[in-house]
N, C-alpha and C positions, 0 to 999 in steps of 0.2 A: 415073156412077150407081153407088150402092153394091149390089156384089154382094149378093143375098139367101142369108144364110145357112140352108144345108141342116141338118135335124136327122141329127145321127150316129145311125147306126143301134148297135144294142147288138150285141154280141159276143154272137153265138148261130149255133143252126143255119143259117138263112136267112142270115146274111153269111158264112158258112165255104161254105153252096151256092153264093151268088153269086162267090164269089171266090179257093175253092178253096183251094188250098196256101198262096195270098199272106194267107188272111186266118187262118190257122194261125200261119204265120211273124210276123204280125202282134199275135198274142195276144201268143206270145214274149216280142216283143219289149218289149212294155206292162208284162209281168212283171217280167224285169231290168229295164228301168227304174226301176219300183216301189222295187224292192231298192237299187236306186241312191241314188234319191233320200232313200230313210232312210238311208240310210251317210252320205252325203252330209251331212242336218241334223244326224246325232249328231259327224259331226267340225266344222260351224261350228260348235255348242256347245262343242264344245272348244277352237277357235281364239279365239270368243269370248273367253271365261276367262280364255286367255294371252295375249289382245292389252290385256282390262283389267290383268292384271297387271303388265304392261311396258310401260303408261300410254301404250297407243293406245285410239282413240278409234272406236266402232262406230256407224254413221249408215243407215237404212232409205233404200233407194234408190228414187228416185222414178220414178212410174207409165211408163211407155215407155221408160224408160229404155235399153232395148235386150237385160237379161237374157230369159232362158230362163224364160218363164213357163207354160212347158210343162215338163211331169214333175219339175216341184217345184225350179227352179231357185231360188239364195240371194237376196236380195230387200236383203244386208245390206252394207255397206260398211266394211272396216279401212281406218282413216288414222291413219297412226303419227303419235305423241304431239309436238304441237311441245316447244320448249324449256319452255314455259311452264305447256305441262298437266300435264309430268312431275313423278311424286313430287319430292319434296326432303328429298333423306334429309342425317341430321344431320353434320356434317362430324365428322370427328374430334379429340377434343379435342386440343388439346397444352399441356405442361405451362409454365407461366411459372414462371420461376424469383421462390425467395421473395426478397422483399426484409426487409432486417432491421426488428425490432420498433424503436418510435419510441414515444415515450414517450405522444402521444397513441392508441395500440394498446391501453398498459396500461390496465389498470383498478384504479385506488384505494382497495383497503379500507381503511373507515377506521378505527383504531386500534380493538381492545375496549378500555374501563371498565374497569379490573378494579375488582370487586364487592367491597366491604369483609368479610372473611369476619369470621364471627360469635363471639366470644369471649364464653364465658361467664364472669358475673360471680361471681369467687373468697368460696367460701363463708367466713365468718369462723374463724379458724382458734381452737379449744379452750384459752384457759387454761391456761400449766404448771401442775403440781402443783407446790404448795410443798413447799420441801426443810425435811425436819425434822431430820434429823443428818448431818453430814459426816464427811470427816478433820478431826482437831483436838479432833471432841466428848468431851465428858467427861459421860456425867450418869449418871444411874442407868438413864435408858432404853435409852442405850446398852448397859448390863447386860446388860437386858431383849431388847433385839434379838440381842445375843451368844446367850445362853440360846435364844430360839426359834430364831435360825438352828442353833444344834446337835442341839437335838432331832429336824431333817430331815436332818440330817450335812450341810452347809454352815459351819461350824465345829468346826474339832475341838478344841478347847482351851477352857480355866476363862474365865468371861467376867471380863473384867477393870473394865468399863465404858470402858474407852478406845477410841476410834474412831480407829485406823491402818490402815496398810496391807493388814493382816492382814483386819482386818474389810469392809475398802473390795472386797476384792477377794473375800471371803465373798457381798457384797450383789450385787457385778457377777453373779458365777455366779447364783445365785437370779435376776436380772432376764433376764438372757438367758436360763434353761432358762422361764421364763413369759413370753416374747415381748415384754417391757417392755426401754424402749431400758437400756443397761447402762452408766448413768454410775458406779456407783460410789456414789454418796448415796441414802441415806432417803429418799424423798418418799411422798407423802401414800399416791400409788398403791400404792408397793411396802410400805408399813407397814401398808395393810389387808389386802394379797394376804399378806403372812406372817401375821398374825393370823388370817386362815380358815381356815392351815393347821396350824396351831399351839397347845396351848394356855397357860394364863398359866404361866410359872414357878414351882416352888416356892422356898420357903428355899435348898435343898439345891441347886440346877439353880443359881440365882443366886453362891452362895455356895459353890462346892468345895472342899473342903480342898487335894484338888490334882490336876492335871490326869491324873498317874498314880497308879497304888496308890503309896500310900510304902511304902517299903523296911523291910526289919527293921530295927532299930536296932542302929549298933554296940556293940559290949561295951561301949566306953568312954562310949556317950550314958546308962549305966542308972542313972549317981551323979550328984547334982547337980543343977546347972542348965546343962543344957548347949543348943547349937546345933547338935543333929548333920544336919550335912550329907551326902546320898548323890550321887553325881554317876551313879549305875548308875542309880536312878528319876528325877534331876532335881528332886529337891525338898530341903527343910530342915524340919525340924521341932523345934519347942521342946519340949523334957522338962523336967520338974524331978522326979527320984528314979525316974525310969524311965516316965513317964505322959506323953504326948502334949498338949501344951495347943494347941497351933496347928501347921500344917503350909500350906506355900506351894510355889509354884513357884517354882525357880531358873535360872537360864544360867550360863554358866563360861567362862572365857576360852578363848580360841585356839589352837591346838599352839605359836602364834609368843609367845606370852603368856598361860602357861597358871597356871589356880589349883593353889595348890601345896596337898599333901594334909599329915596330919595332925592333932594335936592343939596347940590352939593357947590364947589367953585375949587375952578385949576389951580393948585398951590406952587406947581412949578413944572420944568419940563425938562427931556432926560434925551438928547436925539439917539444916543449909543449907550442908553443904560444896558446895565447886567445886572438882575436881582443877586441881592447878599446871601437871602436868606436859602434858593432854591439854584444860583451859580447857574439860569439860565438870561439869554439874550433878551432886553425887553426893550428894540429900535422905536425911535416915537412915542415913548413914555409921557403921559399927562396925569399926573397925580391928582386924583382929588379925594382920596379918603387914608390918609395915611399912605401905606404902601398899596394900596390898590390903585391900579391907574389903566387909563385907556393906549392900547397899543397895541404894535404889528406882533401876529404871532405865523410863526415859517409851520407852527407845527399845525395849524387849525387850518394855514392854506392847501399841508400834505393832508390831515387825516378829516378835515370836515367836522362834522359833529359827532363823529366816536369821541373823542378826547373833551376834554375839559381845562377850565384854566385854576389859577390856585385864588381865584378871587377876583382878578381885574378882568378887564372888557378889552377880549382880543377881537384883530381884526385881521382879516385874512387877504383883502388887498392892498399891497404895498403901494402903489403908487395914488393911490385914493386917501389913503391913512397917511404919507407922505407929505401932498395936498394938504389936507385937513391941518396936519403939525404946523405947516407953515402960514397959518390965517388963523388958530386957534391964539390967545394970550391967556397969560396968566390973572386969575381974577373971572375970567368969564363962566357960566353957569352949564349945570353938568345935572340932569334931569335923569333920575331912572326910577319906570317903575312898569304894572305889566299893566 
């Protein structure tokens, strides 16, 4: 038959009378207990913690078990973690060695297109100018062009109308100091560009007596009809009784073949000589010292005074020396000295 449980009496005055010192020692003891049993749950919560943490497994213990269910005995169960419940932590890796690249590895870019790049279409290029005088020319424009290239100083000398080397190289200067390509000829361009800077010739610009002042005349050109020649100014001038009727430019031979000086007279005349000995042209030939003689030279009116003659007295304007041939006679006097 089941014992009938007594009610406990409470801890007070009447159970410490009843029971004296034992129920003193008895408080006590209820106390540390107390104290116990909290120590006690604050360390399973601890063990707790670290038995989840190292994957055991914490189970509430069933009713009779046989714990201390007095003064707050643990109620709880650790059972360490089978194989199965424990974490699984990750193995560590290890390295496999590479194997080499295989062409199915690659990746196949496929060729760029190249893009036609864009070429722009070449604008029509300008028309030369036509050439209007060369080397070779002869005309009166040519004159004309002599005279204004001098008036800018690009010509220093009498315009002859002959278009040589002299003047070729007159026009190149002029094209290159105004940015026009520098052949050398006339063209349309450079005959307007000198014409704006320019203006028309006179008589006298077209037409000089002679390139330098002529010289006094010597004593011996003052009678007559003479030819006196100065080789100190470069020029010739025809006197008849001491008066000036025309004056020209001259050249003179060489140190190697030089015009011989003195007073001399016309032995004869040649309109369309051609020397024998040198097989060049010598138009308006007047002899007065053997084969030396006064006449037209094409090469003194192209080159100027670079060149030399082989001993006679050339003259570089044709239609002056022309003149002169046809007023000149044979017998008349022929004066050279410096």
């Amino acid at each position: 038959m089941p014992r009938k449980a007594t009610p406990r009496r409470g801890f007070g005055s009447g159970y410490d009378q009843e029971h004296g010192e034992d129920g003193a020692e008895r408080r006590g003891f209820d106390g540390e207990r107390g104290r116990y049993g909290r120590g006690l749950g604050a360390g399973l919560a601890t063990a707790v913690v670290l038995a989840v943490s190292v994957g055991c497994t914490v189970q509430p213990l069933p009713a009779g078990s046989g714990a201390d269910d007095k003064g707050g005995g643990s109620s709880l169960r650790i059972t360490p973690a089978t194989e199965s419940a424990r974490p699984v932590l990750p193995k560590p890796r290890t390295e496999q060695p590479a194997r080499p690249a295989t062409d199915r590895d690659r990746t196949t870019v496929p060729a760029a297109v190249p893009t036609p790049a864009w070429t722009p279409r070449p604008r029509p290029s300008a028309p030369k100018p036509a050439t209007l005088m060369a080397s070779g020319s002869e005309s009166g424009q040519v004159r004309e062009l002599q005279a204004r290239l001098r008036q800018i100083g690009y010509f220093n000398r009498n315009p002859t109308g002959y278009y040589g080397s002299v003047t070729a190289t007159a026009v190149s200067s002029f094209q290159g100091k105004r940015g026009l390509p520098r052949t050398g000829a006339t063209d349309t361009v450079t005959w307007v560009r000198l014409l704006s800077m320019t203006t028309k010739p006179t008589p006298g610009q077209l037409r000089p007596p002679t390139a330098e002042p002529v010289a006094k005349p010597d004593p011996r050109c003052l009678k007559g009809r003479v030819m006196c020649i100065s080789k100190n100014s470069r020029t010739l001038s025809w006197m008849i009784d001491g008066k000036v009727k025309s004056s020209m430019d001259v050249r003179f031979g060489s140190q190697y073949t030089p015009t011989r000086e003195g007073t001399f007279k016309v032995g004869w005349k040649s309109r369309h000589h051609v020397s024998t000995l040198y097989d060049s042209p010598m138009p308006y030939a007047m002899f007065f010292s053997g084969g030396q003689a006064v006449h037209y030279s094409s090469d003194f009116a192209a080159r100027g005074y670079s060149g030399a003659s082989h001993g006679c007295v050339n003259v570089r304007d044709e239609k002056k020396i022309a003149a002169l041939f046809s007023e000149v006679r044979t017998g008349d006097k022929v004066v050279i000295y410096w």
